[in-house]
KEMAR-268435 format. One record per residue (C-alpha): z, x, y; residue number from 1; residue in one letter. Coordinates in pm, 1 decimal, decimal comma. Each point is the difference from the previous one (the first is absolute). Layout:
! KEMAR-268435
Z  X  Y  NUM  A
...
END
This chain:
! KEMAR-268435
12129,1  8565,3  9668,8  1  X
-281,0  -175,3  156,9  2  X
-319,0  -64,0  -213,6  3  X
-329,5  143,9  76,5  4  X
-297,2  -162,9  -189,5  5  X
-301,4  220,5  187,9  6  X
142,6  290,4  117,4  7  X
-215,3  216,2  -201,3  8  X
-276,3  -302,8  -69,6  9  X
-370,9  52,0  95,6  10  X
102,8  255,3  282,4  11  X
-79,3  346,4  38,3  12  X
351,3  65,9  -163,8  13  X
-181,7  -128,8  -297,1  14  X
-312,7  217,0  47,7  15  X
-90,3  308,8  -279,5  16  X
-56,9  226,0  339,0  17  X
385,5  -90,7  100,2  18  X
109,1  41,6  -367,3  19  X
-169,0  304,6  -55,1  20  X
136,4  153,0  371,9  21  X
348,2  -147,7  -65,7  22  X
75,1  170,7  -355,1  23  X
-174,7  311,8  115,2  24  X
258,4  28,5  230,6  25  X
258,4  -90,4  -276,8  26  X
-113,2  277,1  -168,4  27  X
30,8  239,4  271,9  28  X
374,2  -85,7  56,9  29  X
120,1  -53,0  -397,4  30  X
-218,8  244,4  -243,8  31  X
-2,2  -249,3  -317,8  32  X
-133,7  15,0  -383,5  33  X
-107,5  -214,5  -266,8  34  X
400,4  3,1  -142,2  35  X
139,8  -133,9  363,7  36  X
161,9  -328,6  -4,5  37  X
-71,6  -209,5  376,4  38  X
186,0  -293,6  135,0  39  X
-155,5  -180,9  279,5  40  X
256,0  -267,7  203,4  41  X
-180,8  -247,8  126,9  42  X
-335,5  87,2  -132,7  43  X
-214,8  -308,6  73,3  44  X
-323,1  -32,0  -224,9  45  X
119,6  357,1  -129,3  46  X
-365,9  143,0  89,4  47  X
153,8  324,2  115,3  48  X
168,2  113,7  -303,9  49  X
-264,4  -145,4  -230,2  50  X
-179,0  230,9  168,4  51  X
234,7  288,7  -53,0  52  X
39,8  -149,9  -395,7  53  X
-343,4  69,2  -39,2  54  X
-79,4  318,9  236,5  55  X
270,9  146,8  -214,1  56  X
-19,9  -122,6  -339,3  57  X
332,2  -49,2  26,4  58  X
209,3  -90,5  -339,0  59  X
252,1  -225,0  89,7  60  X
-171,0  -282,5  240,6  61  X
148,5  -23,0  390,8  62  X
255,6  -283,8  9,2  63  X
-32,9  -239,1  319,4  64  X
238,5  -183,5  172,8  65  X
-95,2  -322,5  235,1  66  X
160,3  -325,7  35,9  67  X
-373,3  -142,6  -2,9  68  X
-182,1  -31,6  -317,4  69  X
-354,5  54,6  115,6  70  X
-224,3  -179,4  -290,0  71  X
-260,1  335,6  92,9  72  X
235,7  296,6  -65,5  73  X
-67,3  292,1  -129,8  74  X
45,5  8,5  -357,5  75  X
17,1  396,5  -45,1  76  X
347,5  -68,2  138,3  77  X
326,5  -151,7  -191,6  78  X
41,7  -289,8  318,4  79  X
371,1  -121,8  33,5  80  X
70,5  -286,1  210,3  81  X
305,7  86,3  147,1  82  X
116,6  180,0  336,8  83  X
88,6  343,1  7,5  84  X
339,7  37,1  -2,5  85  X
90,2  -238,4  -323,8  86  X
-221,9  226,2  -153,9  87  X
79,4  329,7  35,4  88  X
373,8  -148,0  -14,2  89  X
-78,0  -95,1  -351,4  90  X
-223,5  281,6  -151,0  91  X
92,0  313,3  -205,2  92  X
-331,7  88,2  74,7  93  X
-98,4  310,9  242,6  94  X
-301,5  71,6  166,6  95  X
-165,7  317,9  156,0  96  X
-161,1  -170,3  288,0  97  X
160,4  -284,6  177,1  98  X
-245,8  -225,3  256,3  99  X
161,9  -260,3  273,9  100  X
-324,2  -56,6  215,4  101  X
2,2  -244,7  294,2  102  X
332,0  -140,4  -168,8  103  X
291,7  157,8  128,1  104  X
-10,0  -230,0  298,3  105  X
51,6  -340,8  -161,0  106  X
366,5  100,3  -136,2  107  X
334,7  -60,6  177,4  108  X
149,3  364,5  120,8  109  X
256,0  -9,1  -287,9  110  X
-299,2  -107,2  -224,4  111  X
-200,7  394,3  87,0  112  X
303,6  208,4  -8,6  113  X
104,1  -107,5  -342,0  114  X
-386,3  -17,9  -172,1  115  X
-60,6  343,7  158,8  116  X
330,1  149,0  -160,7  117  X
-32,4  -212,7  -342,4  118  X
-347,8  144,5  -5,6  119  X
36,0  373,7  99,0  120  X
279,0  -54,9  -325,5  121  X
-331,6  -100,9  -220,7  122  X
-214,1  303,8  74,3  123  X
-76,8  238,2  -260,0  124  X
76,7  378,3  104,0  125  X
-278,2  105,4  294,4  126  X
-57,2  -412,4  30,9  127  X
-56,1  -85,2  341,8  128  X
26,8  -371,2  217,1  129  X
-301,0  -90,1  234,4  130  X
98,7  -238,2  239,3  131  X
-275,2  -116,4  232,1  132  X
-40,9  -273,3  298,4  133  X
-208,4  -34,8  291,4  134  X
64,2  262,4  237,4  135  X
184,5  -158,9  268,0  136  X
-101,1  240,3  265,1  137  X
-357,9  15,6  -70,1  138  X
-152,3  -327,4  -50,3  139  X
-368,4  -118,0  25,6  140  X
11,3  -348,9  -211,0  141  X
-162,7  -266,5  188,8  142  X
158,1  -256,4  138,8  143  X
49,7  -310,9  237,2  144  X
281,9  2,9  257,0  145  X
240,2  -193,7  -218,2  146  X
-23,8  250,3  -294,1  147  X
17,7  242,6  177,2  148  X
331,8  -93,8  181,0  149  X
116,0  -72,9  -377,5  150  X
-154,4  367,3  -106,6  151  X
210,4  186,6  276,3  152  X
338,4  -193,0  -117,4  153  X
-58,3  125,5  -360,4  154  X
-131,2  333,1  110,1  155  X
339,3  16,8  175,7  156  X
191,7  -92,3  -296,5  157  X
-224,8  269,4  -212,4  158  X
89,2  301,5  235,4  159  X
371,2  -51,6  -72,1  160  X
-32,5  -62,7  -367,4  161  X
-211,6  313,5  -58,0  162  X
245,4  206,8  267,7  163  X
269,3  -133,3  -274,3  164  X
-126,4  144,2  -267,1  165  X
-94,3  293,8  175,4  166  X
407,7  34,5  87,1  167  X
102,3  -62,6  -408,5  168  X
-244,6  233,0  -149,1  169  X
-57,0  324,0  249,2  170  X
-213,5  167,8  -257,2  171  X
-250,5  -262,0  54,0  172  X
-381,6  75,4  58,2  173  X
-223,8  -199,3  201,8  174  X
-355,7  -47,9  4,2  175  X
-292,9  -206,6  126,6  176  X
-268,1  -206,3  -208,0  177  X
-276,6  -70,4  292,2  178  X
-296,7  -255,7  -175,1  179  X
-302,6  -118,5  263,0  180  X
-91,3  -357,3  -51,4  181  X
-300,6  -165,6  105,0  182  X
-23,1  -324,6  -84,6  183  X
-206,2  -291,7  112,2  184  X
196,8  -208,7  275,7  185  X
-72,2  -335,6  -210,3  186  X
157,9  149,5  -333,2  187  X
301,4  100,8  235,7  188  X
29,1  -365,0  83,3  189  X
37,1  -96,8  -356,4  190  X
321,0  300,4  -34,6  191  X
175,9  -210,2  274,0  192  X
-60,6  -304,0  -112,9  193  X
140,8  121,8  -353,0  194  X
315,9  158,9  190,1  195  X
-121,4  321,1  -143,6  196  X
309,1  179,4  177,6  197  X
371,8  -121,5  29,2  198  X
-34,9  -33,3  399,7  199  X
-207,7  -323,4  -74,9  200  X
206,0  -160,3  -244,6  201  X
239,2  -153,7  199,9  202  X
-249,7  -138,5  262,0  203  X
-114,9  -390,7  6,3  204  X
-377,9  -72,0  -78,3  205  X
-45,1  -84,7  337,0  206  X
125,0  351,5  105,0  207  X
-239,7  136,3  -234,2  208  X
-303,3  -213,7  161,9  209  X
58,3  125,6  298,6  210  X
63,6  360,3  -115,4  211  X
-320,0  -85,9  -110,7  212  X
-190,0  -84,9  321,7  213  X
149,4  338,9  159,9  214  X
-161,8  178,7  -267,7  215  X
-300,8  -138,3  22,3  216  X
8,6  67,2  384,4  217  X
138,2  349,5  -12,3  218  X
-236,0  154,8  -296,3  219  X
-348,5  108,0  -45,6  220  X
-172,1  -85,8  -351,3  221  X
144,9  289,2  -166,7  222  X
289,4  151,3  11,6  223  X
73,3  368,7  3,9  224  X
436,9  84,0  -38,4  225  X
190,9  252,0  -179,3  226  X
290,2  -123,2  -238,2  227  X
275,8  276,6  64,8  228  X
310,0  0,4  -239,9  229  X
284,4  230,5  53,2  230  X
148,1  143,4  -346,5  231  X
332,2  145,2  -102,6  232  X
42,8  183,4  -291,9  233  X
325,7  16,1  -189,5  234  X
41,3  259,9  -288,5  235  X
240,3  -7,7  -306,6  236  X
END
């Protein structure tokens, strides 16, 4: 799985406003309690389910998953560094709420069909799976030509692996998570030049100066977007 060190790192994914918004709408899909038990695969800094730790007063603390060890994590979670499927492999554990966001996408075909069925195996009765990526018919992120040629490609990829799932589990629900950004144009800079999405970090850092330029050409001083994620929603 490929490593992402900023993903979720001084952007508005990292924001209390985007927090707040994003487990609201957890909530709204997966009523939960101070007794339920959360995994989150591929959970970056864990701020989201510290959140939820704390909103809820839950118990038992959210366990994490990410092949990064972020030195700032949250530490209302129980952080494992390890991917996904090893994991839940492993565990004797089960969980009421199950979180793959913006993750799903960075595993091999074989990779999602057997995490999805190991984990719908580790939900407690009424447990539910939230699987959520970037909706690949809707998309608003900003971009230079060359990211956005690499954005279509994966979008591509995306609309088959979600049809996929759609095909193995019929019952599934599907939803839509809609967050508007507005962000300064020079903060935006810094995202790219962190590779702050998996698009960029493959290109050369001479692709990414003159990603760069275009940017800086085709942006005013703030910038106004809305980050759409599609959601599936898998039941016990």
């Amino acid at each position: 799985m490929k490593s992402l060190k900023n993903w979720d790192n001084e952007t508005w994914l990292s924001s209390k406003k985007y927090i707040y918004s994003f487990n609201k709408f957890i909530l709204k899909q997966k009523k939960l309690n101070k007794h339920s038990k959360i995994l989150d695969i591929g959970c970056g800094r864990g701020k989201i389910i510290g959140d939820l730790f704390k909103k809820l007063k839950l118990i038992n603390k959210p366990i994490g998953l990410d092949i990064e060890n972020h030195h700032d994590k949250s530490k209302k979670i129980v952080f494992k560094k390890i991917d996904g499927l090893s994991f839940v492999s492993k565990t004797k554990k089960t969980f009421d709420l199950i979180l793959i966001k913006q993750t799903i996408h960075l595993l091999k075909n074989n990779q999602i069909k057997k995490l999805i069925s190991i984990c719908k195996n580790k939900l407690n009765p009424e447990g539910k799976i939230l699987i959520l990526s970037l909706d690949p018919k809707k998309n608003e992120i900003p971009s230079f030509s060359l990211m956005n040629s690499k954005l279509n490609i994966s979008f591509k990829r995306d609309k088959k692996i979600l049809e996929s799932i759609s095909k193995i589990y019929p019952k599934i629900i599907t939803k839509y998570f809609v967050f508007d950004v507005k962000i300064l144009k020079k903060t935006y800079i810094k995202m790219i030049k962190n590779r702050f999405i998996s698009t960029l970090l493959n290109l050369s850092d001479n692709q990414i100066k003159k990603g760069l330029d275009e940017v800086n050409i085709k942006y005013k001083k703030n910038l106004k977007f809305k980050d759409r994620l599609i959601c599936l929603i898998i039941s016990k």
